[in-house]
C-alpha positions as CSV (number, residue, x, y, z in Angstrom):
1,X,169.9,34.3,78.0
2,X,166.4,34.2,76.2
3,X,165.9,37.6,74.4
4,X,167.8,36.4,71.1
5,X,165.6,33.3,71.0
6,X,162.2,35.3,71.7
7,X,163.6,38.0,69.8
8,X,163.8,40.4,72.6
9,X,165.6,43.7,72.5
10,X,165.6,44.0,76.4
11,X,164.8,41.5,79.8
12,X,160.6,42.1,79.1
13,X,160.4,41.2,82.9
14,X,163.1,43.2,85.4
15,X,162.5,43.2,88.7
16,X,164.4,46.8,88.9
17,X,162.2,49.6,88.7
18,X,161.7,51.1,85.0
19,X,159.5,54.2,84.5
20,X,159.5,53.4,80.8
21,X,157.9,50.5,81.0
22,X,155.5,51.3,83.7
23,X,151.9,49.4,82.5
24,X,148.9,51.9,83.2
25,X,145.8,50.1,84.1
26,X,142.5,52.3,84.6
27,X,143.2,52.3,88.7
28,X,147.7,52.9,87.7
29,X,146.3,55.7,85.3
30,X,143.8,57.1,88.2
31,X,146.5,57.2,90.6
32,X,149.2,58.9,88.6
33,X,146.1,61.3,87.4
34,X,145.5,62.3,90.7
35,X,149.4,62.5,91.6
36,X,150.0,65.1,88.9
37,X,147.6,67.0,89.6
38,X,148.5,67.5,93.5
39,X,151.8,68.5,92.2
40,X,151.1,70.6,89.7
41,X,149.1,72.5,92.4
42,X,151.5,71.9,94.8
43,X,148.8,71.2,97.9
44,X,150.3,69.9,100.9
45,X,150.7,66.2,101.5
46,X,150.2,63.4,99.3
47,X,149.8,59.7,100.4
48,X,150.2,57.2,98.0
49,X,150.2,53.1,99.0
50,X,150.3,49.7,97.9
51,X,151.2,46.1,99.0
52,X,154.4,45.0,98.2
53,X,155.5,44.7,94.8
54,X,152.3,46.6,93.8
55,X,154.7,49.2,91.5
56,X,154.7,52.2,94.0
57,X,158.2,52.8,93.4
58,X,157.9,52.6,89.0
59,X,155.2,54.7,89.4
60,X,157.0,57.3,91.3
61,X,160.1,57.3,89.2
62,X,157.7,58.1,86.1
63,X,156.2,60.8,87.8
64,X,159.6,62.4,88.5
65,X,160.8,62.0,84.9
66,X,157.7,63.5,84.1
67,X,158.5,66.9,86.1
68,X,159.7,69.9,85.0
69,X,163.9,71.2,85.5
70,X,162.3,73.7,88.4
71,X,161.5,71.2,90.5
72,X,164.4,69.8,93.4
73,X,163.6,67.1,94.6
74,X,164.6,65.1,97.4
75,X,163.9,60.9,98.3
76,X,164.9,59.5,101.7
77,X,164.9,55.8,102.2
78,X,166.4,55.0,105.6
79,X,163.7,54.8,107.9
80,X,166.5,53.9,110.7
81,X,167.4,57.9,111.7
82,X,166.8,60.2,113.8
83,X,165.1,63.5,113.5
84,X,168.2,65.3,113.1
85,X,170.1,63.2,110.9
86,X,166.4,63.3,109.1
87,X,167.2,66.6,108.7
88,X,170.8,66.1,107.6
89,X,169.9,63.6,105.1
90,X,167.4,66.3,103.6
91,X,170.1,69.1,103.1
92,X,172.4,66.5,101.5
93,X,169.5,65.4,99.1
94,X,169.0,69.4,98.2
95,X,172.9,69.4,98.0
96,X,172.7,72.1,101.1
97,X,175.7,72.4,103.7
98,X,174.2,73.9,106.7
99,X,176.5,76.8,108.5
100,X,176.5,75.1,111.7
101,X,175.6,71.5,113.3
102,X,172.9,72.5,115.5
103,X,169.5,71.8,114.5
104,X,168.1,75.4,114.0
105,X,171.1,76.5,112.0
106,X,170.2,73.0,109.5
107,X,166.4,74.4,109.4
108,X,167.5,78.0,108.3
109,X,169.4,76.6,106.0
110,X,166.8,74.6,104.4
111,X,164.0,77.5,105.0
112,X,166.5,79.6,103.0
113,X,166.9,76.9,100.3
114,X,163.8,77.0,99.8
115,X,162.7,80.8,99.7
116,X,165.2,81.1,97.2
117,X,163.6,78.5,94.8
118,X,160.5,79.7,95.0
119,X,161.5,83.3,94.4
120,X,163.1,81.7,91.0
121,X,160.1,80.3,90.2
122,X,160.7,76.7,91.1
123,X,159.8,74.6,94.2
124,X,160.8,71.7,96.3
125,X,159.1,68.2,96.3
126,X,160.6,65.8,99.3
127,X,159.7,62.1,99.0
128,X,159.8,59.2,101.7
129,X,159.6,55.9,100.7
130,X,158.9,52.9,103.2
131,X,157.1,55.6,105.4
132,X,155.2,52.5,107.3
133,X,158.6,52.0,108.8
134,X,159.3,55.2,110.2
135,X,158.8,55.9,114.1
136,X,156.0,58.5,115.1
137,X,158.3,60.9,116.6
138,X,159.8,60.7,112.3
139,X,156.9,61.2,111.1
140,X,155.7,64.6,113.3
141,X,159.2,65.7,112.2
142,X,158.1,65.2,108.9
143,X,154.8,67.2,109.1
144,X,156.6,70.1,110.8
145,X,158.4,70.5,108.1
146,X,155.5,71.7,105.7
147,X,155.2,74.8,108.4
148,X,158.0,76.3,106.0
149,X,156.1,78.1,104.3
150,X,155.0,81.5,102.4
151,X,152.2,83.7,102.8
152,X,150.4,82.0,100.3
153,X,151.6,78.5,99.7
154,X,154.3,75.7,101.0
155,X,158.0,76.0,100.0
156,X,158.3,72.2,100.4
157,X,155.6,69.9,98.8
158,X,156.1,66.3,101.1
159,X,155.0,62.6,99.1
160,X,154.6,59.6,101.8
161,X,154.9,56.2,100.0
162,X,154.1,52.9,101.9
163,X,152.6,49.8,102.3
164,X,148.5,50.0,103.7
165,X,150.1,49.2,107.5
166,X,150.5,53.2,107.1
167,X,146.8,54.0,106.4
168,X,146.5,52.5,109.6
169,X,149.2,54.5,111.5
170,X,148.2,57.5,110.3
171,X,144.6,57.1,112.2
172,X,146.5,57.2,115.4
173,X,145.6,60.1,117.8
174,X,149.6,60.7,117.6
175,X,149.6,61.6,114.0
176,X,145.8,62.9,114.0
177,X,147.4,67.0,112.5
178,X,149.2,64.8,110.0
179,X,146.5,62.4,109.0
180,X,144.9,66.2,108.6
181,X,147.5,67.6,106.5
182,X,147.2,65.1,103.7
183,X,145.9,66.9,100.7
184,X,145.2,63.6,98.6
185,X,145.5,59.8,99.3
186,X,146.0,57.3,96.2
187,X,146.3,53.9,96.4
188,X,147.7,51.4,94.0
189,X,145.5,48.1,94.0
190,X,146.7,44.9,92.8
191,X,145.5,44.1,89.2
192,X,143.0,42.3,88.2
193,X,142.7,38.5,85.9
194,X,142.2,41.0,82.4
195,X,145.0,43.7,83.3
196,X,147.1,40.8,84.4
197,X,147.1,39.2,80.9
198,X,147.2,42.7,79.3
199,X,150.5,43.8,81.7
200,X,152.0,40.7,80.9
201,X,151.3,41.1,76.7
202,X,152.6,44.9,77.2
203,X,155.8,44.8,78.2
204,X,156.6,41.3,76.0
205,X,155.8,44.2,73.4
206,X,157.9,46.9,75.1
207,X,160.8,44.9,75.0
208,X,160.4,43.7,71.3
209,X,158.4,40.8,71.3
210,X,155.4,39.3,70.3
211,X,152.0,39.4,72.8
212,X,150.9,36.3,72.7
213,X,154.3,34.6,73.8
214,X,152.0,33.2,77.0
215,X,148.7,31.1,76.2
216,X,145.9,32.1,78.1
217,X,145.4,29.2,79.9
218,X,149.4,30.1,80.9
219,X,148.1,33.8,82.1
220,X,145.7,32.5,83.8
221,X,147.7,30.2,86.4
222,X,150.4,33.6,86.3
223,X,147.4,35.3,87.9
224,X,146.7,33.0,90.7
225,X,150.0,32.6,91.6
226,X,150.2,35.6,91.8
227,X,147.5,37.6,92.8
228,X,147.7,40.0,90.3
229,X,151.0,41.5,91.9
230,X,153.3,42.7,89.2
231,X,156.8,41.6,91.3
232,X,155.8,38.4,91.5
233,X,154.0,38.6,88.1
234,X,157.7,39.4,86.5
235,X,158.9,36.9,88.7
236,X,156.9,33.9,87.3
237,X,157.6,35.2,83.7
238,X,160.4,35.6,83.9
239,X,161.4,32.1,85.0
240,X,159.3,30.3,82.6
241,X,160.6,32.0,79.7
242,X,163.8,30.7,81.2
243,X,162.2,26.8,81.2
244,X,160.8,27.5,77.3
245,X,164.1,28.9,76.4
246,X,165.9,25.3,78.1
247,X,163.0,23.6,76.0
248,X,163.2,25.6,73.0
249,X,159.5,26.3,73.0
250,X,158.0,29.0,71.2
251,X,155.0,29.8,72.9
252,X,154.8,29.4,77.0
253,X,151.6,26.7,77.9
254,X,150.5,25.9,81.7
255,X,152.5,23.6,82.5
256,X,155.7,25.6,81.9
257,X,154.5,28.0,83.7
258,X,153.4,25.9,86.6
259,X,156.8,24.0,87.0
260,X,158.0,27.5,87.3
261,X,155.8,27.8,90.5
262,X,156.7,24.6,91.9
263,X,160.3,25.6,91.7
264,X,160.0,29.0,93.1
265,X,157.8,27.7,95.9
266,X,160.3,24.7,96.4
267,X,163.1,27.2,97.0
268,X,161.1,30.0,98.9
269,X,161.8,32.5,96.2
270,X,158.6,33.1,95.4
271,X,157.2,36.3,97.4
272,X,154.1,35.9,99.1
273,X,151.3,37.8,97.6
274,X,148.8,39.1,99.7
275,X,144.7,38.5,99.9
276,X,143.8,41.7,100.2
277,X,143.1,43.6,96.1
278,X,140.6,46.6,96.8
279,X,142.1,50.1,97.7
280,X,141.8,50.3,101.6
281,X,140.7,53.9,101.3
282,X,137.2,53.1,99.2
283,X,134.1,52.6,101.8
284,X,133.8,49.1,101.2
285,X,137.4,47.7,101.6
286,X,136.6,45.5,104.2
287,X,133.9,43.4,102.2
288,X,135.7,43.8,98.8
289,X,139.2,41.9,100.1
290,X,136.6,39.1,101.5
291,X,134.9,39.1,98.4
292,X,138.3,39.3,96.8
293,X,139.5,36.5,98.3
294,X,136.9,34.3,98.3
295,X,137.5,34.6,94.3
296,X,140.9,33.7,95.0
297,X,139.8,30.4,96.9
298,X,137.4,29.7,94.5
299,X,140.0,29.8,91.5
300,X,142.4,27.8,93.7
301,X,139.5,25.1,94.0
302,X,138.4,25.4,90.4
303,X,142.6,24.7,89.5
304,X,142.2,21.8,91.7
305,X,139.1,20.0,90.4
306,X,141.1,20.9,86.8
307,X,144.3,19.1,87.6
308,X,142.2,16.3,89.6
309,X,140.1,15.9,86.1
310,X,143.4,15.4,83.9
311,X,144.9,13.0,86.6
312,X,141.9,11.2,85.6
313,X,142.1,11.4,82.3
314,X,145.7,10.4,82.3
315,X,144.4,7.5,84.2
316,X,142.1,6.3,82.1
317,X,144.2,6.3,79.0
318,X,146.8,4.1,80.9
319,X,143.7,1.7,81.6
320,X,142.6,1.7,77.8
321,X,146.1,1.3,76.4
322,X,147.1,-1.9,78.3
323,X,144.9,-3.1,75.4
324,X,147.5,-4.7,73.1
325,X,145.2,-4.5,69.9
326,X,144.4,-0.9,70.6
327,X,148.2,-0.3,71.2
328,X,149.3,-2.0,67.8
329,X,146.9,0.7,65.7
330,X,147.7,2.9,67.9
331,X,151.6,2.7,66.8
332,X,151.0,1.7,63.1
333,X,148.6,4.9,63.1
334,X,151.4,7.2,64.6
335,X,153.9,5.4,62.4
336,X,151.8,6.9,58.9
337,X,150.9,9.8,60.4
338,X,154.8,10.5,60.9
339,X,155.6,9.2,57.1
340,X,152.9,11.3,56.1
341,X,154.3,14.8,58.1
342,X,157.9,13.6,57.1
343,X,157.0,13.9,53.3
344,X,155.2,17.0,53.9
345,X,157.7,18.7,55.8
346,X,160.2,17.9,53.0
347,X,157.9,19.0,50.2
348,X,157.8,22.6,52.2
349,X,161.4,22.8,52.8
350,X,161.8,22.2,49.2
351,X,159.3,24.8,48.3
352,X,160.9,27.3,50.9
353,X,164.1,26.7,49.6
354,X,162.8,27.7,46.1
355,X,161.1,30.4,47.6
356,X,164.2,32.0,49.2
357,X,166.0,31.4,46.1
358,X,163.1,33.7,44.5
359,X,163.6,35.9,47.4
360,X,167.5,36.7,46.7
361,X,167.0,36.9,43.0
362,X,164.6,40.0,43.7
363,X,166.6,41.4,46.2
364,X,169.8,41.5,43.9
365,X,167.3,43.3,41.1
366,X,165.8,45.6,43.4
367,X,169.4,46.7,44.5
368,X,171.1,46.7,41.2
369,X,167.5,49.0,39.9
370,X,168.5,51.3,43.0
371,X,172.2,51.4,42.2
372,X,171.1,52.2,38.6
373,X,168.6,55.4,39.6
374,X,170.6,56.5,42.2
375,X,173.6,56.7,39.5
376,X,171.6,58.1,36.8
377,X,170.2,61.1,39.4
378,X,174.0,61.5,40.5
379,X,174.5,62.0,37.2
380,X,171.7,64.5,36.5
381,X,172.2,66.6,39.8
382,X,176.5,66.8,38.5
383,X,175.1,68.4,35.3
384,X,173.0,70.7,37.0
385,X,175.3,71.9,39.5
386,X,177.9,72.6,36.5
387,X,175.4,74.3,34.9
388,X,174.6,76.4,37.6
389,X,178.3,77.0,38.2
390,X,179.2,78.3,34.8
391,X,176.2,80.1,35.1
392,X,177.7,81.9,38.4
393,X,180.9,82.6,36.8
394,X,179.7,83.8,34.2
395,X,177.5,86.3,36.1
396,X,181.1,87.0,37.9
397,X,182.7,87.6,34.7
398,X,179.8,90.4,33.8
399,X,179.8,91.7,37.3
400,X,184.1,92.0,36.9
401,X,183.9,94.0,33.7
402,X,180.9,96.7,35.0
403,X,183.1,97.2,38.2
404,X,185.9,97.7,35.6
405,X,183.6,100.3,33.7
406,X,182.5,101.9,36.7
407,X,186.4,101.9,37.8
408,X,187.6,103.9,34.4
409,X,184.3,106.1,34.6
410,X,185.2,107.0,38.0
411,X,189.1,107.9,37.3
412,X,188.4,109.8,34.2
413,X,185.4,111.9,36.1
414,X,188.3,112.3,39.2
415,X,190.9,113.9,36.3
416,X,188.4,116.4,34.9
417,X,187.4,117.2,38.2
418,X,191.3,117.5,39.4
419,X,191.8,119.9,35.9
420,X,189.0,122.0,36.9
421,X,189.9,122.6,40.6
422,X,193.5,123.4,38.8
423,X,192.4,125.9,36.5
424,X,190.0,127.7,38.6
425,X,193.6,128.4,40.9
426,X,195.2,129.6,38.1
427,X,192.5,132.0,37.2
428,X,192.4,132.8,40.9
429,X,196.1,133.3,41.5
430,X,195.8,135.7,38.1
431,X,192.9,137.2,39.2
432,X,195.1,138.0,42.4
433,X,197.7,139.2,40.9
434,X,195.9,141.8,38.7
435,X,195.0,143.2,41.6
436,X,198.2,143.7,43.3
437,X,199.0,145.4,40.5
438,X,196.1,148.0,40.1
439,X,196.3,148.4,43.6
440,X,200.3,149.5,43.6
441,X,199.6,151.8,40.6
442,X,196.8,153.3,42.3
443,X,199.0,154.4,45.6
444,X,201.6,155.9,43.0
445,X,199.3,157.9,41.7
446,X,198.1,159.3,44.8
447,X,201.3,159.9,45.9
C-alpha cells in the first residue's frame, strides 16, 4: 500500500518472523553470542526466554540459517501431546518411520538416527518452542531424551524457548534434574528508548528507505506505547505509515503516530506489553522491573503534563484570537506570506524545470559520447581480431607445407629403404644359390 510512496522495496515492519532482518542490540547480539557458542559445543540444554513479542522466534530462525548442512534439526510447537505422540512428532521432524508403534521400538529408532549422524560427522539439534505450555510429565520426557547419548557427548542437542513463566517452572522440585541439565540460559530483554529508535531506523533501511521517516518526538511516543517490544513496535509503525500514507505525509510526527494508538487501543488490537524489561536471570531482576517501571510511569506522567501543557496552549490562542483586530493582521499577514511562497514556489518550478531540461541535454551527450567509444573500441577490437586471425592462418598455412615436407621426406626415405631391403634379398638369394651349386659339385667329385 505504502512502500511505492516511502519508496520501500519490502513491508519495513512484518509481523512474520524474518531472520534477515533480525535488529541486533548489545543484549540481541549477547544472546545469539552465547547461543552459537552452546551449539557449536554441543553442551546439553539451552534455555532461551522472552515476553511475548520479544523476537525469540527471529532470533531462532537466524540461528538455524546460520548452521551448518550437518546439522538435522527438529522444532515442535504443539504443546497439546502426549509423551508418545511427543515422540512421534520427533521421528516425523527427523523424517524417521519407526519399525513398530510401541514406544521402545520409536526410541531405537531415534537412538539409531542418531548414532548414525554422529558417526557421519553431523548431529541432531531438537527445538521446543512455547515450552511454558507444556505439562511437567512433557517436559521430564523431554530431559530423558538427552540420556541418548555417546561415551563422550550427546547425540541430541535439546533448545527450550518460552516466555519467563518457564524460569519459574523450571525451579519446581518436579523438574529440579532438568533445571540441572541446562548448560546455558539466555534471555531476550525488551529494548530500551535508544535501541527502540535505532530498531525502528534499521529496518526502514533494510527495506529501502530512508531512517529518519519517524521524528523523534514520534519514536519517542512508539516507545511508550510500547515498551520497547518489537511486535508491538512493528505494530504501531506499521499503522501510522498507513495514516501518513492516507495523508500523504512525508515524514511520520506524534500525532500520527498517537492516532495510531488510539485506534489500536479503541479496537483492542493493540497487544499488551508487559512492565517487566530486565532479564529475570540477572541478580537484581526483582528491583530492575520496579525501577523499570517506575520509568515507565514516570514517562506516562511526563506525556500527560505534555499534552495537558498544549491543551493549554491551544486554549490560550482561542482566547487571544477572539480579538478581531488581532485576527484581521493575523489573515492579511497569512494572506502575503502565501503571495509571497506562491511566487517563490513558481520561481523554483521554473528554475527546476530549466534544470531538468539541463539534466536531459547531458544525459543525451553522455549517451551519444558512450555510443561513440563503445563503437570506435568495437571497431578497434574487429581489427585486432582479424589481425590475429590472418595471423593464425597464416601460421596454418606454414605448419601445412612443413607437414607436406616432412610427408615427401618421409616417403622418399621409406623407397630407399624398401630398395635396400630388396637388394640385399637379391644378393642373398644369389648368395644362396652359389652355394647350392658349389655344394652339388663338391658331392660329384667325391663320388
Amino acid at each position: 500500500m505504502y512502500e511505492k510512496f516511502y519508496g520501500f522495496t519490502s513491508k519495513p515492519f512484518q509481523l512474520t518472523p524474518d531472520p534477515s532482518s533480525l535488529y541486533l542490540s548489545a543484549k540481541h547480539e549477547n544472546a545469539r553470542t552465547y547461543l552459537e557458542y552452546v551449539l557449536r559445543e554441543r553442551s546439553g540444554f539451552i534455555l532461551l526466554t522472552g515476553e511475548i513479542g520479544a523476537g525469540k522466534t527471529t532470533l531462532v530462525r537466524y540461528l538455524l540459517s546460520m548452521l551448518e548442512p550437518s546439522v538435522k534439526t527438529a522444532v515442535i510447537l504443539d504443546s497439546n501431546v502426549s509423551p508418545d505422540q511427543l515422540l512421534t512428532m520427533i521421528l516425523s521432524e527427523f523424517e524417521v518411520v519407526p519399525p513398530g508403534p510401541s514406544k521402545s521400538e520409536a526410541l531405537e529408532a531415534l537412538n539409531r538416527f542418531l548414532l548414525a549422524r554422529y558417526a557421519q560427522g553431523g548431529y541432531s539439534l531438537l527445538i521446543v518452542d512455547e515450552a511454558q505450555n507444556f505439562t511437567l510429565e512433557i517436559l521430564e520426557e523431554v530431559r530423558r531424551l538427552s540420556s541418548l547419548q555417546s561415551d563422550d557427548q550427546h547425540l541430541l542437542q535439546i533448545m527450550l524457548v518460552g516466555q519467563p513463566e518457564l524460569r519459574a517452572r523450571l525451579k519446581r522440585p518436579e523438574l529440579a534434574q532438568l533445571s540441572q541439565c541446562i548448560g546455558v540460559s539466555s534471555h531476550i530483554p525488551h529494548l530500551s528508548r535508544d535501541e527502540t529508535a535505532a530498531y525502528i531506523a534499521f529496518r526502514l533501511e533494510k527495506a529501502g528507505g530512508k531512517p529518519d521517516i519517524f521524528t523523534p518526538a514520534a519514536m519517542q511516543r512508539i516507545y511508550r506505547a510500547s515498551r520497547g517490544v518489537p511486535r508491538t513496535i512493528n505494530i504501531l509503525c506499521d499503522a501510522a505509515l498507513v495514516y501518513g500514507f492516507a495523508e500523504k505525509m512525508a515524514i511520520i510526527d506524534a500525532p500520527v503516530v498517537e492516532q495510531a494508538i488510539e485506534d489500536r487501543e479503541g479496537r483492542d488490537l493493540l497487544p499488551a506489553a508487559p512492565l517487566s524489561a530486565e532479564s529475570p536471570s540477572t541478580a537484581g531482576a526483582d528491583a530492575g522491573g520496579q525501577f523499570n517501571e517506575f520509568l515507565s510511569r514516570l514517562d506516562d506522567l511526563e506525556q500527560s503534563l505534555n499534552m495537558l501543557q498544549q491543551q493549554m496552549d491551544w486554549r490560550i490562542e482561542d482566547l487571544e484570537g477572539k480579538g478581531q483586530g488581532f485576527k484581521d493582521d493575523l489573515v492579511r499577514n497569512m494572506k502575503e506570506l502565501y503571495d509571497r511562497e506562491r511566487d517563490r514556489t513558481d520561481k523554483l518550478l521554473f528554475e527546476y524545470s530549466r534544470i531538468k531540461e539541463r539534466c536531459a541535454m547531458l544525459v543525451k551527450e553522455k549517451d551519444a559520447k558512450a555510443q561513440a567509444a563503445s563503437s570506435a573500441e568495437n571497431a578497434e577490437l574487429i581489427g585486432r581480431m582479424r589481425d590475429m586471425l590472418n595471423a593464425e592462418r597464416e601460421k596454418n598455412r606454414q605448419l601445412e607445407e612443413a607437414y607436406q615436407q616432412l610427408k615427401e621426406a618421409f616417403r622418399c626415405l621409406e623407397q630407399n629403404r624398401l630398395s635396400e631391403l630388396d637388394r640385399e634379398n637379391q644378393e642373398f638369394i644369389a648368395s644362396t644359390f652359389m652355394d647350392k651349386q658349389r655344394n652339388g659339385k663338391n658331392r660329384s667329385w667325391l663320388k
